[in-house]
ZADO-1210 file (C-alpha; in nm, 4 decimals, padded with zeros to 6 digits):
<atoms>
<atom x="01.3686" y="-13.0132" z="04.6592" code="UNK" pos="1"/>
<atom x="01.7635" y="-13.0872" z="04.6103" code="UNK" pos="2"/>
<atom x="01.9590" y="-12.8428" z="04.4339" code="UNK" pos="3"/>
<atom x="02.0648" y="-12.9196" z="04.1025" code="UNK" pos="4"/>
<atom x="02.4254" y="-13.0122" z="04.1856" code="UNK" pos="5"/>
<atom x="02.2827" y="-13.2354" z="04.4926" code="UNK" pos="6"/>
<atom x="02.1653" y="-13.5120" z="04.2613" code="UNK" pos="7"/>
<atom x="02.4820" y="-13.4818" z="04.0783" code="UNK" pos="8"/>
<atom x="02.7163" y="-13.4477" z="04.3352" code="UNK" pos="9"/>
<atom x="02.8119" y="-13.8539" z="04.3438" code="UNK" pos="10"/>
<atom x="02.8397" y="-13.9089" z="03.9969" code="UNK" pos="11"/>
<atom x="03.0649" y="-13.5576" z="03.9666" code="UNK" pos="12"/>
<atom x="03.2847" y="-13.7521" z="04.2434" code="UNK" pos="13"/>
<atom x="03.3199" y="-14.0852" z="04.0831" code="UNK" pos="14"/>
<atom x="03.4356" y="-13.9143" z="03.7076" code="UNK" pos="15"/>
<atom x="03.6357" y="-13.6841" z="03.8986" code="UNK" pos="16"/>
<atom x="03.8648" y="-13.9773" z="04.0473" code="UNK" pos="17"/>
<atom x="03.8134" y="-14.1840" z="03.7473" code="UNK" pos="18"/>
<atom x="03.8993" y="-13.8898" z="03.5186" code="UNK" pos="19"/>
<atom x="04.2207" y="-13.8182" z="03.7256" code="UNK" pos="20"/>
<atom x="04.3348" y="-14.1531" z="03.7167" code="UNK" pos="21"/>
<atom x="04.2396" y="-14.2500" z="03.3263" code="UNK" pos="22"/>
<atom x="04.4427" y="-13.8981" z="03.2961" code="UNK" pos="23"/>
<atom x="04.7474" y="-14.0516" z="03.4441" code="UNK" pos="24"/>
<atom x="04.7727" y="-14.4172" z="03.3015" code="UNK" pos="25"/>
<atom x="04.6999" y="-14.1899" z="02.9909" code="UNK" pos="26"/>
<atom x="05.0214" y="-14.0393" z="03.0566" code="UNK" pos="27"/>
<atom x="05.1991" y="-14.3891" z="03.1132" code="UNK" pos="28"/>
<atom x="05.0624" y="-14.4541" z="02.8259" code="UNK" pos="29"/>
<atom x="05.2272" y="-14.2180" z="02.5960" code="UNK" pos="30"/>
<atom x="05.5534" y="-14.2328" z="02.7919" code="UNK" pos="31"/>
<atom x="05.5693" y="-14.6084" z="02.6928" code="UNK" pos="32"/>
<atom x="05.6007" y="-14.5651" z="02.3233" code="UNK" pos="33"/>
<atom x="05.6960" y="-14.1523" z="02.3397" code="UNK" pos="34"/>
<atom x="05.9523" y="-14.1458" z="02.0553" code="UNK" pos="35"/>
<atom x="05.7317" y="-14.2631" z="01.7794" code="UNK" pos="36"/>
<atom x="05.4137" y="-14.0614" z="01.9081" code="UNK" pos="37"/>
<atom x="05.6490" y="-13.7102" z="01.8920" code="UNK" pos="38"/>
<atom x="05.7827" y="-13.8174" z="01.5819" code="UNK" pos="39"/>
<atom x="05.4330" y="-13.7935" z="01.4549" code="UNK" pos="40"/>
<atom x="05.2593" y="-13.4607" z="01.4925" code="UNK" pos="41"/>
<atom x="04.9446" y="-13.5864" z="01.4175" code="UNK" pos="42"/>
<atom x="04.9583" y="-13.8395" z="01.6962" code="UNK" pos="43"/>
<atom x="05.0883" y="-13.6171" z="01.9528" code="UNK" pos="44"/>
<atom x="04.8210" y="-13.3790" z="01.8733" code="UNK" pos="45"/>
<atom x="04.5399" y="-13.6437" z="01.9314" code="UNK" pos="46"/>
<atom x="04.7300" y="-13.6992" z="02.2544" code="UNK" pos="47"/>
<atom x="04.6731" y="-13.3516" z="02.3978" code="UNK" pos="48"/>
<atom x="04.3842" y="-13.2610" z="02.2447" code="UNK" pos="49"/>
<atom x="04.2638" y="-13.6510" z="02.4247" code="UNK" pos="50"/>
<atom x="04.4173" y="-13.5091" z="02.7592" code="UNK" pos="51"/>
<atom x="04.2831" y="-13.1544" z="02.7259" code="UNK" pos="52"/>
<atom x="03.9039" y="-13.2908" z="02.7163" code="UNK" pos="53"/>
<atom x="03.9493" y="-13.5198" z="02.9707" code="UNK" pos="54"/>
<atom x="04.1140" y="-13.2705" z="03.2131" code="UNK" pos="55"/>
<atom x="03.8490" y="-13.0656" z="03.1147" code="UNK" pos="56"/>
<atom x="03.5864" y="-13.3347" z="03.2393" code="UNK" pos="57"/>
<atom x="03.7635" y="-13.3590" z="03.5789" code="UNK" pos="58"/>
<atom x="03.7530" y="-13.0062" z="03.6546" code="UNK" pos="59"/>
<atom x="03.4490" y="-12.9378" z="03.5439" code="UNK" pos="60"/>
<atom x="03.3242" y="-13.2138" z="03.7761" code="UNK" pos="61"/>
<atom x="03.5343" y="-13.0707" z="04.0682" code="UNK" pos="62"/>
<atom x="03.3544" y="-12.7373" z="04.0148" code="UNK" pos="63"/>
<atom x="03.0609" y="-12.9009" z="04.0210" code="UNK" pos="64"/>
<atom x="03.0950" y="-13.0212" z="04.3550" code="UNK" pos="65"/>
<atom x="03.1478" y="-12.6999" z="04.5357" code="UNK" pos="66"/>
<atom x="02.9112" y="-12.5846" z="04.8350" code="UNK" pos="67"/>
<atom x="02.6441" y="-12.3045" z="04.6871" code="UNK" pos="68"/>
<atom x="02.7386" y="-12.3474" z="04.3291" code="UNK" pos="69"/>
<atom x="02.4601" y="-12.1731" z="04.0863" code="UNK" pos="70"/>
<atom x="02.4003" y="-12.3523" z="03.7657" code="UNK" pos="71"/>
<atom x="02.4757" y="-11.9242" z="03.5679" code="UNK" pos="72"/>
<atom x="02.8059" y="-11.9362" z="03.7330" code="UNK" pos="73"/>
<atom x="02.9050" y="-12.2951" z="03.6594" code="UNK" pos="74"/>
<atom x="02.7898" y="-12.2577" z="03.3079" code="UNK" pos="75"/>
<atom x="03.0275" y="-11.9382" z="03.2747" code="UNK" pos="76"/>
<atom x="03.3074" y="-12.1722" z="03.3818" code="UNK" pos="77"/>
<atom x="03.2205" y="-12.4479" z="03.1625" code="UNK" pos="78"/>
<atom x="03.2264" y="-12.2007" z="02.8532" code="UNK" pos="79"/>
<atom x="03.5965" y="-12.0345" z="02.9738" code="UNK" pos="80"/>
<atom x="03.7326" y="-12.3855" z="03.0358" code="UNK" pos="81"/>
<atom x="03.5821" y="-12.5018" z="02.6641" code="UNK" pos="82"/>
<atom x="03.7246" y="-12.1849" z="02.5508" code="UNK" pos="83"/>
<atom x="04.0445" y="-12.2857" z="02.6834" code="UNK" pos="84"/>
<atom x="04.0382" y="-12.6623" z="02.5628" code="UNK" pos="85"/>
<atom x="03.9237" y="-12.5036" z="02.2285" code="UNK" pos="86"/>
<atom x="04.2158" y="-12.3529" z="02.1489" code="UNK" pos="87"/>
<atom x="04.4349" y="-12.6971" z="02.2024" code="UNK" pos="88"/>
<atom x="04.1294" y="-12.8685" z="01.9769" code="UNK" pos="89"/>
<atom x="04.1620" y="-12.6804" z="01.6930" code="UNK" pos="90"/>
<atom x="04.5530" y="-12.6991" z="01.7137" code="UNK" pos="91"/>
<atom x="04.5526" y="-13.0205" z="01.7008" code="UNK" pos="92"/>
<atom x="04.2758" y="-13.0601" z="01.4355" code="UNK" pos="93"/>
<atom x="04.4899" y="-12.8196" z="01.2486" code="UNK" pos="94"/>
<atom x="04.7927" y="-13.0489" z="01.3442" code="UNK" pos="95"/>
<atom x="04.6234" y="-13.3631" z="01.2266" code="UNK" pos="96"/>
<atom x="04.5020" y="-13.2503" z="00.9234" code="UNK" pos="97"/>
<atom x="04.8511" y="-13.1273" z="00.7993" code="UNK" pos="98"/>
<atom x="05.0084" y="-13.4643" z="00.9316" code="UNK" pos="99"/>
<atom x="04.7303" y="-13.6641" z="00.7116" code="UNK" pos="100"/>
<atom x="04.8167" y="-13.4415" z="00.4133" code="UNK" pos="101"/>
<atom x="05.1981" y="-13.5186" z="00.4475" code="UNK" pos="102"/>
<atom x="05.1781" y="-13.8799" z="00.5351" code="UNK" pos="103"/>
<atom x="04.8991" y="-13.9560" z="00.2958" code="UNK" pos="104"/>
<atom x="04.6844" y="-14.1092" z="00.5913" code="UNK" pos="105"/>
<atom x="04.3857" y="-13.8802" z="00.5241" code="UNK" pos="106"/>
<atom x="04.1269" y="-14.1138" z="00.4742" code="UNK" pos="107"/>
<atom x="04.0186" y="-14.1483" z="00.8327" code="UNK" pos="108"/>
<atom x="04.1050" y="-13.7523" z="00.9300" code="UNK" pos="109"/>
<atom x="03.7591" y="-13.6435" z="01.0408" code="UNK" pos="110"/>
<atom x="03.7096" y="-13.9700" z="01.2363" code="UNK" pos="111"/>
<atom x="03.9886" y="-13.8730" z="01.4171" code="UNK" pos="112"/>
<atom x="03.9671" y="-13.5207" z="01.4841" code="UNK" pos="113"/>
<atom x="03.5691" y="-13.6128" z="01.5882" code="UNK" pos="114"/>
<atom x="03.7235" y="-13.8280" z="01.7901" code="UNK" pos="115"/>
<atom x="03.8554" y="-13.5702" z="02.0671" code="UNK" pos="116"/>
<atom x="03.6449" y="-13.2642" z="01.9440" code="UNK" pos="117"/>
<atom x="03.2985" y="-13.3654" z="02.0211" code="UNK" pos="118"/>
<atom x="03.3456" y="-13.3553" z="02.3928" code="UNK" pos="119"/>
<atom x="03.4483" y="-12.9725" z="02.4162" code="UNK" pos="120"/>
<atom x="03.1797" y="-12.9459" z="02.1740" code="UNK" pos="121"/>
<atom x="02.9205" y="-13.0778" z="02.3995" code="UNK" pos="122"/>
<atom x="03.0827" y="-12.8890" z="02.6641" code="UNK" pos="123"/>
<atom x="03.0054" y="-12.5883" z="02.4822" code="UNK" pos="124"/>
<atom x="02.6544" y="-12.6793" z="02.4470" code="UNK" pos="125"/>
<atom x="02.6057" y="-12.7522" z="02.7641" code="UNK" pos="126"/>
<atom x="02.7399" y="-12.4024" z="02.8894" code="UNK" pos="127"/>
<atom x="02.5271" y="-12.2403" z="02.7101" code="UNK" pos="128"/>
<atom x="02.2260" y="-12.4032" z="02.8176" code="UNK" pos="129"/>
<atom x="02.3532" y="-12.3403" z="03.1704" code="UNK" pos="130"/>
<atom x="02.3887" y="-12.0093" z="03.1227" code="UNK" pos="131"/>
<atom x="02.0556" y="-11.9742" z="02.9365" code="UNK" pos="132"/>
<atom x="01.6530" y="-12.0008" z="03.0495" code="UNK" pos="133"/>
<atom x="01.6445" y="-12.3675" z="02.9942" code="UNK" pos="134"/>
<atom x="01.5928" y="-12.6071" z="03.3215" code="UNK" pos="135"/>
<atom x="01.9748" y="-12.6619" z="03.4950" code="UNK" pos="136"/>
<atom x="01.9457" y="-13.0620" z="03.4276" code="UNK" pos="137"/>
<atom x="01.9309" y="-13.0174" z="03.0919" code="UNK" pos="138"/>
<atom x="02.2749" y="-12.8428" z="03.0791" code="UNK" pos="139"/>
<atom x="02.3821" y="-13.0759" z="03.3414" code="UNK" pos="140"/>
<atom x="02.3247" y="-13.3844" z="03.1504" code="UNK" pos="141"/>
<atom x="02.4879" y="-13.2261" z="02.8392" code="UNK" pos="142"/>
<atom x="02.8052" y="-13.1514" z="03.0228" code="UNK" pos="143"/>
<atom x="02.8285" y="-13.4969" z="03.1734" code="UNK" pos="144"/>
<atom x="02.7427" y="-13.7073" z="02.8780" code="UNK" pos="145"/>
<atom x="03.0328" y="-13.4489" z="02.7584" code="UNK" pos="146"/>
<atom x="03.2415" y="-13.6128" z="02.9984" code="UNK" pos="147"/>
<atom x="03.1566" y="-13.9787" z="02.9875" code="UNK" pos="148"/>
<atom x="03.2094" y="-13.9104" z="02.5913" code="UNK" pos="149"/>
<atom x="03.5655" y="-13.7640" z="02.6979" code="UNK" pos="150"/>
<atom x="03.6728" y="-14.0663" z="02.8565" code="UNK" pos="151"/>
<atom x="03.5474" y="-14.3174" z="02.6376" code="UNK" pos="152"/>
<atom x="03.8000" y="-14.1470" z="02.3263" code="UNK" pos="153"/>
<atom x="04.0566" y="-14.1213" z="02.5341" code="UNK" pos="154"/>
<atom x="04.0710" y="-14.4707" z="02.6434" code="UNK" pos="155"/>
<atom x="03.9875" y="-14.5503" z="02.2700" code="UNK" pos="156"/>
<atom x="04.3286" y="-14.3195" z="02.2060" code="UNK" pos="157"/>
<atom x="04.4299" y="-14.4843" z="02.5105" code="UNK" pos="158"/>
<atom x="04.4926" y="-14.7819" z="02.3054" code="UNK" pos="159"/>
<atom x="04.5966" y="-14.6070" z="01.9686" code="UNK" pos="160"/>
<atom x="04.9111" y="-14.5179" z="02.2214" code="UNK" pos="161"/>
<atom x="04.9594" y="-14.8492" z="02.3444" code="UNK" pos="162"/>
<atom x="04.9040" y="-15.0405" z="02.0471" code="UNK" pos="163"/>
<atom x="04.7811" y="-14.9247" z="01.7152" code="UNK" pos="164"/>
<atom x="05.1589" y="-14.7043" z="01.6946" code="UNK" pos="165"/>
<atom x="05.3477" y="-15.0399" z="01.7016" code="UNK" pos="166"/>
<atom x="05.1840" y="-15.1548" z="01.4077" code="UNK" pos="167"/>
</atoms>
């Protein structure tokens, strides 16, 4: 019978490379159109909290992928990492909201904080079910769907940065 990281171990090293590499162009990204992204704070909040997730996503697959991992330990460092990320989510939920408020963009403000919170979210979840009784796959396939969800928004921000800022 294979270990529960065994039957994850090649999909944990194809989002760890693609992770790393959406995380840079993500970067190139910003860098491209930088002055009007830090001139908003909402936008530059999306931007990290985007990052944070997806950084998140990479390491937590890299963990994954060490020898004689056990699904109680690896859900203890997929709740201190969300921890971690939490604390840039809710600043930049925090960030946006003000930034809707004094623009008077609100209308789409909970799209957009949704947007990058629902991965550490599902993170969390996932943690916990690690950590719990529950079967290891099922925490397994909440932490990667976690992760495939982090790096759809942030190529959907991906664009925002690239495009949506020069209109």
């Amino acid at each position: 019978m294979l270990e529960p990281f065994d039957a994850w171990s090649e999909f944990n090293v194809a989002v760890a490379g693609a992770g790393a590499a959406l995380g840079g162009l993500l970067i190139v990204a910003l860098s491209v159109n930088i002055r009007m992204i830090a001139e908003s704070r909402g936008l530059a909040a999306r931007a990290s909290a985007s990052i944070a997730a997806l950084i998140l996503g990479v390491a937590l697959c890299c963990l994954a992928l060490i020898p004689g991992q056990e699904p109680i330990g690896y859900g203890i460092q997929v709740l201190v990492g969300t921890v971690l990320c939490g604390f840039i989510v809710v600043r930049s939920a925090l960030a946006v909201r003000r930034d809707a408020v004094q623009t008077g963009f609100g209308r789409y403000t909970a799209e957009r904080i949704a947007l990058f919170a629902v991965p550490p979210v599902l993170y969390a979840v996932g943690g916990v079910l690690l950590i719990g009784l529950h079967p290891a796959q099922v925490g397994l396939v909440v932490v990667a769907v976690g992760t495939i969800l982090a790096i759809v928004t942030t190529v959907l921000f991906s664009w925002v940065a690239l495009v949506e800022v020069l209109r």
